[in-house]
Each structure stands twice: as structure tokens, then as C-alpha cells.
C-alpha positions as CSV (number, residue, x, y, z in Angstrom):
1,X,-18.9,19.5,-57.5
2,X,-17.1,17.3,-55.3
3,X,-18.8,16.1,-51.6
4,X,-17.6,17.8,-48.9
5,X,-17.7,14.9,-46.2
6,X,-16.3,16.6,-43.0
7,X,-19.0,17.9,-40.4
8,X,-18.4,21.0,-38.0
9,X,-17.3,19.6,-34.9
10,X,-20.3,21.5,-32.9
11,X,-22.5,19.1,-35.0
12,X,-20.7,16.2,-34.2
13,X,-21.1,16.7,-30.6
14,X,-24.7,16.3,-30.9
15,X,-24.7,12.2,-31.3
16,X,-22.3,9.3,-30.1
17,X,-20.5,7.4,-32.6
18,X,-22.7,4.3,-31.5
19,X,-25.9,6.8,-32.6
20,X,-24.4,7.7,-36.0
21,X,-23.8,4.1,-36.9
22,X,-26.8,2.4,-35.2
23,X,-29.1,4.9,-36.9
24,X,-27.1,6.0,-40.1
25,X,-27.3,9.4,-39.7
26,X,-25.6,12.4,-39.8
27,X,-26.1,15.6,-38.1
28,X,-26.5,18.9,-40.6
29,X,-27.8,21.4,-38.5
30,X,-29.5,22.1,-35.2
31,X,-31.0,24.2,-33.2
32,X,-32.7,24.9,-29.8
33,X,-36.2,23.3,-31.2
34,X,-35.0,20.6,-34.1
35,X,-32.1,18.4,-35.2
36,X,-31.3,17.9,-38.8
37,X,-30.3,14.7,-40.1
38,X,-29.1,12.6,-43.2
39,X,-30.0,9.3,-43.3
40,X,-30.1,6.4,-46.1
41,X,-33.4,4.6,-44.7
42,X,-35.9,7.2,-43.7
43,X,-38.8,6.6,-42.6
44,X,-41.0,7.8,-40.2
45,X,-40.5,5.1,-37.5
46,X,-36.6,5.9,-37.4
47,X,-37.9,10.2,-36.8
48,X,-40.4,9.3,-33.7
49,X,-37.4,6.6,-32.1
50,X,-34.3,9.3,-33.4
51,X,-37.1,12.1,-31.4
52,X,-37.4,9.9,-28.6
53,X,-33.8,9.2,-27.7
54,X,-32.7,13.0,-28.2
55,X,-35.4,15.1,-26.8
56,X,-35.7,16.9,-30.0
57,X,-38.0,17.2,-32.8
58,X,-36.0,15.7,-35.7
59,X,-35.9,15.8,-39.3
60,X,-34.6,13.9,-41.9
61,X,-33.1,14.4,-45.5
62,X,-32.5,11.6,-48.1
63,X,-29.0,10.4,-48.4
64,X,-26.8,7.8,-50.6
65,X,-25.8,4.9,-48.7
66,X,-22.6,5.5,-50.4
67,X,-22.1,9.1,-49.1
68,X,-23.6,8.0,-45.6
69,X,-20.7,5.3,-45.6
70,X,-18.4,8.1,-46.0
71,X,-19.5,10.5,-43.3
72,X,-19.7,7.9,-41.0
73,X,-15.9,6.6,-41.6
74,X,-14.3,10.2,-41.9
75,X,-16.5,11.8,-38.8
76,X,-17.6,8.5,-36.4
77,X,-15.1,5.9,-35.3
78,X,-17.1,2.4,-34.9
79,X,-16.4,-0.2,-32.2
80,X,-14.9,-3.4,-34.2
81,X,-15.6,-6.3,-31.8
82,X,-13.9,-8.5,-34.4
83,X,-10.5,-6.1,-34.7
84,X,-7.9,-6.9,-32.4
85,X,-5.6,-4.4,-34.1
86,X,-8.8,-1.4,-33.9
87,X,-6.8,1.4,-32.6
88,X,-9.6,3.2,-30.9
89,X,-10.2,0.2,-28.7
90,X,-7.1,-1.9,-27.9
91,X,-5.2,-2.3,-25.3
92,X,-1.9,-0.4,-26.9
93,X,-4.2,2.4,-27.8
94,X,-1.7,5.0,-26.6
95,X,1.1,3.6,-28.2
96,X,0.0,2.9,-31.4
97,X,-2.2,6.8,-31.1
98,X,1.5,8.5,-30.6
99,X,3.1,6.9,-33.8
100,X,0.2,7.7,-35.8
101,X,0.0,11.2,-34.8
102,X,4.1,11.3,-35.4
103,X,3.7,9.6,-38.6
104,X,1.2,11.7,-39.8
105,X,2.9,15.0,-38.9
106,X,0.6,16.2,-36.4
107,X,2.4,18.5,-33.9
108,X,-0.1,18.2,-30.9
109,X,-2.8,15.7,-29.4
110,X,-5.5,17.2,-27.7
111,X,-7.5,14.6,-25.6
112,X,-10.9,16.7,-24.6
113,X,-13.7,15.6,-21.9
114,X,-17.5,16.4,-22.7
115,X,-20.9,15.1,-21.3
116,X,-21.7,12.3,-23.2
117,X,-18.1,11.4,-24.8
118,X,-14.7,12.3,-25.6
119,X,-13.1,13.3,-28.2
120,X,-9.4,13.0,-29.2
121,X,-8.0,15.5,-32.3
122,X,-4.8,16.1,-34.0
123,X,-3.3,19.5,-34.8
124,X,-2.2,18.6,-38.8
125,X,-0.7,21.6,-40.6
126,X,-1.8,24.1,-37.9
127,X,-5.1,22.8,-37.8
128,X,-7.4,20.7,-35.3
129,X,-8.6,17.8,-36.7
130,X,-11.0,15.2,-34.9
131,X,-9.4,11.7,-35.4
132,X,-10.8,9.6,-32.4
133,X,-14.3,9.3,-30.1
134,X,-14.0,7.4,-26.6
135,X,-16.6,7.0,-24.3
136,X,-16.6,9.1,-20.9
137,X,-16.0,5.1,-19.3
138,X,-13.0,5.0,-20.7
139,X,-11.7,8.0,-20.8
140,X,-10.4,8.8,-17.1
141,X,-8.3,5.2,-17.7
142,X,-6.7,6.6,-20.6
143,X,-5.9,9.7,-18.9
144,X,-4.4,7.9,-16.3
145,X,-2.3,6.1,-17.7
146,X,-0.8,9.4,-19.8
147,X,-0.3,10.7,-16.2
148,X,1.9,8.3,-15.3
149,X,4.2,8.1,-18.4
150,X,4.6,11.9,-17.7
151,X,5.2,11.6,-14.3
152,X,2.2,13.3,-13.1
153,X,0.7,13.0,-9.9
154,X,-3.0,11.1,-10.5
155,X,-4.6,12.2,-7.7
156,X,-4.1,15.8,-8.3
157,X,-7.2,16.3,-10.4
158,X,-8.1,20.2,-9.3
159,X,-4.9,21.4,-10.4
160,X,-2.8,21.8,-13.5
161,X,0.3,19.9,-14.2
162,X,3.1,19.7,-16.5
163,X,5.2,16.5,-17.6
164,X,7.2,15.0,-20.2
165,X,7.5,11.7,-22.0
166,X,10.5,10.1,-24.1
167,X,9.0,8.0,-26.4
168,X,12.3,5.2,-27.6
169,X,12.2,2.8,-30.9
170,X,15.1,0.7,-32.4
171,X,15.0,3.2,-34.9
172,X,13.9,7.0,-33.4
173,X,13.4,8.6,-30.3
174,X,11.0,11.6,-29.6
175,X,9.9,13.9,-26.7
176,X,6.2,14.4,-25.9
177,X,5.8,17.6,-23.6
178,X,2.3,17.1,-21.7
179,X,0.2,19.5,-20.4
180,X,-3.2,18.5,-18.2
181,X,-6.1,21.0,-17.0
182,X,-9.4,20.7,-15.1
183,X,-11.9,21.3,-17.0
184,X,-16.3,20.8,-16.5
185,X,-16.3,17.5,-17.4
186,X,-12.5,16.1,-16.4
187,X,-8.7,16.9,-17.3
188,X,-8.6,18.0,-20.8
189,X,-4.5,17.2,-21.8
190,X,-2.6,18.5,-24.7
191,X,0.4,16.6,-25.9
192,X,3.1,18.3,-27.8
193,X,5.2,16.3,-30.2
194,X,9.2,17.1,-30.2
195,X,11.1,16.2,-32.6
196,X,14.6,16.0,-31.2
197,X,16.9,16.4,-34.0
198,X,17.6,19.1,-35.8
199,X,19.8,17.9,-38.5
200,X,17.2,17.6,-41.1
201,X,15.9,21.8,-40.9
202,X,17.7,22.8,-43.7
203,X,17.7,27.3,-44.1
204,X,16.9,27.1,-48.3
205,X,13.9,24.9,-47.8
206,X,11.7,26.5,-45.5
207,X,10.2,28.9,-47.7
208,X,12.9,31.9,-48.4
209,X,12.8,33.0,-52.3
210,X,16.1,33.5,-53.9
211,X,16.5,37.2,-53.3
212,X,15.6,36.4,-49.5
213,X,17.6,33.9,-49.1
214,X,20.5,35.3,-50.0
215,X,20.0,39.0,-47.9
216,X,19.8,37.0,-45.0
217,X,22.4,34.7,-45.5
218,X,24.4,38.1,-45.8
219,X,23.3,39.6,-42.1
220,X,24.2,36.2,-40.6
221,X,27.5,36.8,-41.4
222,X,28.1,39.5,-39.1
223,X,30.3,38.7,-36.6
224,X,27.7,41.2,-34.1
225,X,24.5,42.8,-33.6
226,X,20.6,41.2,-33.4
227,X,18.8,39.3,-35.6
228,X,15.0,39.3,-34.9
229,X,12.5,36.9,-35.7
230,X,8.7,38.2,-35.6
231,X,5.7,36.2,-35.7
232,X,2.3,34.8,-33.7
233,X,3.1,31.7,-31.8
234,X,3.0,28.3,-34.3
235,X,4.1,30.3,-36.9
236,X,8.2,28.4,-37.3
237,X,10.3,31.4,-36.2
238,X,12.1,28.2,-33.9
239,X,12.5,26.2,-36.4
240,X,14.1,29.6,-38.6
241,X,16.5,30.0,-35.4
242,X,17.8,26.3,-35.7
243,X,18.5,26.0,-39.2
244,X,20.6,29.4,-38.9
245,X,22.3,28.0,-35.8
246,X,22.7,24.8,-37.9
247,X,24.4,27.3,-40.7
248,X,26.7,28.7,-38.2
249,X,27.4,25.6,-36.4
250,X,30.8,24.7,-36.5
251,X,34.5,23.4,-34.4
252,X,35.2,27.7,-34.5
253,X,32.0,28.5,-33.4
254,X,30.7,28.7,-29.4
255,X,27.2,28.9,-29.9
256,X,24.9,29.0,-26.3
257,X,21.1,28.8,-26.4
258,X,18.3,29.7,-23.7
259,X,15.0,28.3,-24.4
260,X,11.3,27.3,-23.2
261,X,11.1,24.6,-23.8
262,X,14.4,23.0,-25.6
263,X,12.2,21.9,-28.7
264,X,15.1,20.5,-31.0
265,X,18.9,19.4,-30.1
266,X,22.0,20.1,-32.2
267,X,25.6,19.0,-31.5
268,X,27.9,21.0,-30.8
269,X,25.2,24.0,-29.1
270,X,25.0,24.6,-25.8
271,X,21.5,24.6,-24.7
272,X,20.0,25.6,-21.6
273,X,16.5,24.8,-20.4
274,X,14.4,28.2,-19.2
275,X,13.5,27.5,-15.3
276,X,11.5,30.3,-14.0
277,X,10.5,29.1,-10.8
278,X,14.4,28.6,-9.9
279,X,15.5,32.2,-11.1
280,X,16.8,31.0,-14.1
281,X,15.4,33.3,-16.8
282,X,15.9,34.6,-19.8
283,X,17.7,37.8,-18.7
284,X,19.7,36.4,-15.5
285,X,21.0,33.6,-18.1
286,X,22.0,36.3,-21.0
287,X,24.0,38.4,-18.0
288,X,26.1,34.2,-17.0
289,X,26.3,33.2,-21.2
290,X,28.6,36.7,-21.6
291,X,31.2,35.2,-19.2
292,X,30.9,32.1,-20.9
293,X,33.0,33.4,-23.9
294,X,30.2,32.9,-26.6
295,X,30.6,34.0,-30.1
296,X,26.5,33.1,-31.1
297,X,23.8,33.5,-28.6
298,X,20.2,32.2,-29.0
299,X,17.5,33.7,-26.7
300,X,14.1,31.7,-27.0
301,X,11.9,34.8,-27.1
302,X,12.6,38.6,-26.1
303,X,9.5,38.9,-23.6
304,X,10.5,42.2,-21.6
305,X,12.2,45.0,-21.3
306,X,15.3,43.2,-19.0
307,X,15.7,40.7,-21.5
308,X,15.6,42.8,-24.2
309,X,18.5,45.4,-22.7
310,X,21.0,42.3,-21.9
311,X,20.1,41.4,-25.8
312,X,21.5,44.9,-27.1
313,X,24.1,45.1,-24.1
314,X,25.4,41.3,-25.7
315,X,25.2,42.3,-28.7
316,X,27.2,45.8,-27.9
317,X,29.9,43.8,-26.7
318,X,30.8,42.0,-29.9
319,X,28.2,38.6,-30.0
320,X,26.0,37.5,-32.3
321,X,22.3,37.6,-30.9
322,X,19.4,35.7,-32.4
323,X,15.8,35.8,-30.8
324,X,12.0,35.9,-31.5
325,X,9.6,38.5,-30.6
326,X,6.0,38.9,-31.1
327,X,4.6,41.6,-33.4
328,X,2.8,41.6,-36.7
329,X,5.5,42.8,-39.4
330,X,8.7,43.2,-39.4
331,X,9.4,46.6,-38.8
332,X,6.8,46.8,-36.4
333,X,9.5,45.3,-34.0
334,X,11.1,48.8,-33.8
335,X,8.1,50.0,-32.5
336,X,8.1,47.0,-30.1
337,X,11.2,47.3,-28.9
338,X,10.6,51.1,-28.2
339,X,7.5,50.4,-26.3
340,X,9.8,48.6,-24.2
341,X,12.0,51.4,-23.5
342,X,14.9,51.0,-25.7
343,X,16.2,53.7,-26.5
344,X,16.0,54.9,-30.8
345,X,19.5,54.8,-31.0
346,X,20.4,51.4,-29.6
347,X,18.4,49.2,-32.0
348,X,19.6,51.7,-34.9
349,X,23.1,50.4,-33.3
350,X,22.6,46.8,-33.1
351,X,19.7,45.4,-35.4
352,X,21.2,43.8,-38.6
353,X,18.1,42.4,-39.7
354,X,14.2,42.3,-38.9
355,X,12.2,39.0,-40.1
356,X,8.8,38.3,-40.0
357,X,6.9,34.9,-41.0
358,X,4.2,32.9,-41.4
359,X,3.7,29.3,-41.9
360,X,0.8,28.8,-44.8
361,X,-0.9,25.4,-46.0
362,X,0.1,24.0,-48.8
363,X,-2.7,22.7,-51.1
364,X,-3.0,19.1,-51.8
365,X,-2.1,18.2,-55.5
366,X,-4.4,15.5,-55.4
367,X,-7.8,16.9,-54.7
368,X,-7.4,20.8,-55.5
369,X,-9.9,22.6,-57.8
370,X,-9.1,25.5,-59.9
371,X,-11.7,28.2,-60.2
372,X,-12.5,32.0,-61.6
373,X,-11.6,34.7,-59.9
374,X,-14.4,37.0,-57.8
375,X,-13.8,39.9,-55.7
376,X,-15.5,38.7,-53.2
377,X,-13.4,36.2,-52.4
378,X,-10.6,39.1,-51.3
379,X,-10.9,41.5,-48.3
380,X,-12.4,44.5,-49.7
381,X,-9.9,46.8,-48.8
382,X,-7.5,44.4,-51.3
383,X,-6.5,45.8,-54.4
384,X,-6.3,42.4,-56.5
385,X,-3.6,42.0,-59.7
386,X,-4.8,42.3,-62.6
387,X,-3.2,39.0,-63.7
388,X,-4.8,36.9,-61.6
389,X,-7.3,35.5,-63.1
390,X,-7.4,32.1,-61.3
391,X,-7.0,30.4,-58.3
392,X,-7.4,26.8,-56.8
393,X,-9.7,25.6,-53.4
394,X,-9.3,23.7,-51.4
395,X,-11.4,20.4,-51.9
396,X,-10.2,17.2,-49.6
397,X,-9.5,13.5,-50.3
398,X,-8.0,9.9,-48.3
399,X,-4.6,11.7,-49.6
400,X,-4.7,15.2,-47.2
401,X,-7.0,13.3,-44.4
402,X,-9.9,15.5,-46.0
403,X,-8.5,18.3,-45.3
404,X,-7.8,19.8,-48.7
405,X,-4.1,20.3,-47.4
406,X,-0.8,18.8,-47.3
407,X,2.1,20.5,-45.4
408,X,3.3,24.0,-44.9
409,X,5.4,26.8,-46.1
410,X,6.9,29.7,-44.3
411,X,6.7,33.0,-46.2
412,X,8.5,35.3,-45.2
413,X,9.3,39.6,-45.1
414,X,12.8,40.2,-44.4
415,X,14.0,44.6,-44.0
416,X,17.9,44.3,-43.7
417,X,18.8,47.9,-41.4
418,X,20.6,49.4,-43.9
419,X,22.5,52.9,-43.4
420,X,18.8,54.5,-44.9
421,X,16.8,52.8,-41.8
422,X,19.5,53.7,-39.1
423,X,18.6,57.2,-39.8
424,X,14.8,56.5,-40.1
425,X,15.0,54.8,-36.6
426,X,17.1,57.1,-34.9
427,X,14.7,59.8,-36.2
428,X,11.7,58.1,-35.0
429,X,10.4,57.6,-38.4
430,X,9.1,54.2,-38.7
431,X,6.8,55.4,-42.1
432,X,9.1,53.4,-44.6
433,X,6.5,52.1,-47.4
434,X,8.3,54.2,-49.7
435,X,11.3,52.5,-49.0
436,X,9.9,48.9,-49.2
437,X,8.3,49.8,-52.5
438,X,12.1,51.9,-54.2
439,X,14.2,48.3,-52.7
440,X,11.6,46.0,-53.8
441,X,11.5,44.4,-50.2
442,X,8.8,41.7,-50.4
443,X,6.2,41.8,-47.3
444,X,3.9,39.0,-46.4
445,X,1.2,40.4,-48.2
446,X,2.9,40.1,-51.6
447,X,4.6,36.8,-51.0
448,X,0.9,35.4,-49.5
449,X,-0.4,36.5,-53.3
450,X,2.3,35.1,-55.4
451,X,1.6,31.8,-53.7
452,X,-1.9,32.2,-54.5
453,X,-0.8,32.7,-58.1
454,X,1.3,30.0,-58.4
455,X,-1.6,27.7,-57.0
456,X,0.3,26.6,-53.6
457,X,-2.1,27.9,-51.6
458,X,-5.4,28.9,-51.0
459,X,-7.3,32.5,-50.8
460,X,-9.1,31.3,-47.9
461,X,-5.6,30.2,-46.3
462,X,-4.1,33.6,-47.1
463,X,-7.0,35.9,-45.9
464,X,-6.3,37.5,-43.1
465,X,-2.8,38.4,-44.5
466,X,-4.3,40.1,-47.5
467,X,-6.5,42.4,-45.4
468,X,-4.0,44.1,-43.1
């Protein structure tokens, strides 16, 4: 059984970096009256000093020095005096913190203030992951100086703020949106990673099979109507929109966007930047792009009920309309849309096609385990294949930054509104399993599975998928 070296981050909050390595030891459990450690050189002299410092009757369990080695690396960042080029302590910290995150893929920094120290994490594949401790010294120093790069105010401390950094090299250029907030302890700040090209999103590799691929390809086509993209937020419906506005992107073409924020760029699109606080939102900039002579029109997100009526009215009037919306399936958007007050016959009149998607982790080749099936591994309201008779876990190596993953893949469940659904929606009679099931229409559920199957992915990963 392989070592599973990453500690819950509760747990790491317990000790300072300086504590795990002074002391080799690692936290394994706690509670209001004791504090469990691992240690390589137990003895009872370390349990009254370790009791001492933390207030807290303490216990220890035997470790290798070779697995204590490991926890310390993976979970505690040590102070090199000797280092110049230490990242957690040098003077170009931030610089060299933002090209690692970009690097490594991570889509957001989260810098986060506590009592006793400070913890940076990277979200990698959709997931938080602790890369860096800094002392509460240092901390407000570092924060500053992000303030400034974004153009925040420093001295505003009690309020929220909003800024925006260009990061420049001789050989790329990315935006970082920031985002600061009071919190107990100090201003906890989020950076989110742009990428601002979107030449490289290419439609047949996100995660489309064949069959799906090719159906939407077909409702893109259209000269008119909606195209709607479901999903939570994080889950690539923007990334969808661009690489169909990249597919439709040509000198024939006027294509307008309306976004918040602008998150990639793509010659030859018109793209407009969502300003609330100025008037300029998503419906009052649907109502200007129809005398703009658009062929293609891109809404960010379909939040309300007056966004959603200058979508259909646009798309009565001969355009091309592509937006997200939130729900949990695809044809739960015609329920959504209803909610809003749309009228049955209106979205039977303009919807060419429903999407919903998710993005899943992929599972790292390098460190994956294959195991038996059990059914208690599924959701028990899950009626599992008979075939499967195998899956793979998730394990965690130097390769996927122990996470057991590397990368993602959208799945996908795509209902074009075929002359059959018109009448179902007009009628109010969203009840189309039948349907699904006579056209062979894959939902999320089935494409989570098959991924499962084909050892892409994880059970674990695909859980809550399986039990709605």
C-alpha cells in the first residue's frame, strides 16, 4: 500500500513550519484534550517540551525518518538561510510565486491570514492545494506590495477591493484579476490567473465524444436562435463559449461579446467589459449590440429575467446567441428559463441546443492504482454496470504534486431541441427520460461512468454525479 503523505489542512494549522522541522513531527489527529504526533526520535523528553510549548497533552507514534522527511517537504516549507534562490523567503518572492503558479496550471492563489501564520495555496485542477507557509511578520509586507501592483489603495484595510495586474515577459503576457477581503486576522486575497489568448482552446479537445461533437457542431451552424451552456461556476462552460466563437470566427463573421470579466481575447471579436456600477449590464448592452449589426452574440451569463428576454428578442430577430446559465442538467434550463418568466413557447422558438458540463480530474498515469470493484464505493441509489469490474484510485506522487491528479476533462450532456422537444416544451412536459434513453442522448451520469471504465478518472471524483 503506498504512503499517503499529504495531511488535512485543519491539522496542519496546529504547528508552524519552524515546529515541524525543529521537532520532526507531524500532526495526525487532535482534539480539545491531546495532540497526536509522528515523530522519528521519541522519547519522553521531546512529549513533556512538545506539551509545554502547545498547551496540550501530547502523544507520539513511531515514524521512519524517511517518511518523516517526506511529510515535512510535501506539508512544511523550511527557512534555507543558505538559499538565495528559496522562493518562500527571497526578495522576488512574488515574482517567482506567480510563474510557478502559471507554470504549474494553477488557476488561482489564495494568500490566507491566521493567528500564528499564513498560509499561501494553489487551486490545481479545481482543487486547493497548500504550497507555501509565511509568518504573520511577513505577511502584511507581502500583501502590500500585491496592493500596489493591483492598484489598490493600502490604507483601506476595512473594506474590500478589486484590482488587476498585467504580468509581461519577453516571451508571454498574462492578467492576474485580484480580489482582497478583511478578514479576523488581516486581508485574505485571491488571485485569479488569466490567460489572455485564446488561440490555443481548440472545440474537439475539450472533452466532446464523437457523436457529441458532431450534434453540436450541427446547431452552431444555424444562422439563429440560442445556444445555452449549463453548469456550476469553475466548471469550463467559458472556455466552451470561446472555442465555438473561435469556430465561427471569421472576415464574414461580426461577432460582439459582453462579459464579467473579459477572461480570454480573440481577434477579430468584439469584446466588451460588464460595468455594473456605470449601467452597463448585460441586458442594456444586448438592447446597443442589435444596432451594432451583429451576426454572433456572446452574453457572459443569462442572470435574470431582462437579460434573458433581450437574449430571445436577439435571437427572434435573426442573431446567433451564445450564453451560460446555471442549473444542474441540461434540460433543466427550460425549467430555468420558465422560472424566469419566459414564456413555453418562446424557448420552444429559439433554443437550438441545451449543453450541460463538468470539468473532471484526470488521473495521474504515474501513480494510479487499479482495484476491485465494491458497492460501497457507489451512491446507493446507483445501479452499477455489470461490466465494471474495476476501477483505478487515486494514489499521489512528485509527478501530480501528490495529488493523485493531472489535468481535467469536460464531460459533457448535449439535448439538441429537435421538432419532438418543441412540442414537449410548448406542452409543459419537461418528463423526457424516455426520449434520452429511444436517441441515445448521453447525460453526465453515463459519460462520468464510461470515464470510470476506461480508468481516466476516479469514483471518488465522479461521485456526486453518479448520485443524482
Amino acid at each position: 500500500m503506498k504512503q499517503e503523505y499529504n495531511i488535512a489542512t485543519p491539522l496542519l494549522q496546529l504547528i508552524t513550519s519552524e515546529q515541524a522541522h525543529h521537532y520532526r513531527i507531524i500532526p495526525m489527529e487532535s482534539s480539545n484534550r491531546t495532540f497526536m504526533f509522528k515523530s522519528d526520535q521519541i522519547s519522553e523528553n521531546l512529549q513533556q517540551e512538545l506539551q509545554i510549548v502547545l498547551n496540550k497533552d501530547v502523544e507520539l507514534i513511531e515514524e521512519t525518518t524517511e517518511n518523516i522527511q517526506q511529510y515535512l517537504s510535501i506539508n512544511f516549507r523550511q527557512r534555507n538561510k543558505n538559499h538565495s534562490e528559496d522562493l518562500h523567503f527571497s526578495n522576488d518572492f512574488l515574482e517567482k510565486l506567480l510563474f510557478t503558479a502559471k507554470d504549474i496550471g494553477s488557476s488561482d492563489i489564495h494568500f490566507e491570514p491566521y493567528e500564528y501564520k499564513c498560509r499561501v495555496r494553489f487551486r490545481l485542477d479545481g482543487k486547493l492545494k497548500e504550497q507555501f507557509i509565511i509568518s504573520p511578520q511577513e505577511y502584511p509586507v507581502i500583501i502590500n506590495k500585491l496592493k500596489i501592483q493591483a492598484g489598490l489603495d493600502i490604507s483601506e484595510k476595512r473594506l474590500p477591493q478589486d484590482g488587476r495586474i498585467t504580468v509581461k515577459t519577453t516571451t508571454e503576457e498574462f492578467d492576474i484579476r485580484v480580489s482582497s477581503l478583511p478578514t479576523l486576522h488581516g486581508e485574505k486575497m485571491v488571485l485569479r490567473i488569466l490567460s489572455k489568448d485564446a488561440n490555443h482552446i481548440q472545440l474537439d479537445e475539450l472533452g466532446f465524444t464523437t457523436k457529441e461533437l458532431k450534434t453540436y457542431k450541427e446547431t452552431i451552424k444555424k444562422p439563429n436562435g440560442i445556444i445555452l451552456i449549463s453548469g456550476p461556476t469553475g466548471s469550463g462552460k467559458t472556455t466552451t463559449l470561446y472555442a465555438t466563437l473561435k469556430l465561427l470566427n471569421d472576415d464574414e463573421t461580426n461577432i460582439l461579446t459582453i462579459e464579467d470579466p473579459i477572461e480570454y481575447t480573440l481577434e477579430g471579436v468584439n469584446q466588451v467589459q460588464l460595468k455594473e456600477n456605470i449601467g452597463l449590464d448585460f441586458a442594456s448592452t444586448l438592447r446597443t449590440f442589435l444596432r451594432q449589426d451583429p451576426d454572433v452574440i456572446m452574453v457572459g451569463e443569462i442572470r435574470d429575467a431582462k437579460t434573458a428576454n433581450m437574449a430571445i428578442r436577439a435571437a427572434l430577430t435573426g442573431h446567433l446567441v451564445l450564453s451560460t446559465i446555471h442549473t444542474n442538467s441540461a434540460w433543466a434550463t427550460i425549467s430555468r428559463l420558465i422560472d424566469m418568466g419566459i414564456p413555453s413557447f418562446l424557448i420552444a422558438s429559439t433554443l437550438n441546443v441545451s449543453v450541460a458540463q463538468r470539468l473532471v480530474r484526470q488521473l495521474c498515469n504515474d501513480c494510479k492504482e487499479k482495484s476491485n470493484i465494491s458497492k460501497d464505493l457507489f451512491p446507493s441509489n446507483f445501479q452499477i454496470p455489470k461490466h465494471l469490474k474495476a476501477h483505478f484510485k487515486a494514489m499521489g506522487c512528485n509527478s501530480c504534486y501528490h495529488t493523485g491528479y493531472q489535468g481535467r476533462k469536460a464531460i459533457y450532456e448535449i439535448i439538441p431541441i429537435t421538432k419532438t422537444l418543441i412540442h414537449h416544451i410548448k406542452q409543459n412536459d419537461l418528463e423526457i427520460d424516455d426520449y434520452l434513453n429511444e436517441h441515445n442522448i448521453s447525460t453526465l451520469k453515463s459519460n462520468a461512468i464510461t470515464l470510470v471504465e476506461e480508468g481516466l478518472t476516479s469514483i471518488e471524483e465522479v461521485y456526486a454525479l453518479l448520485s443524482d
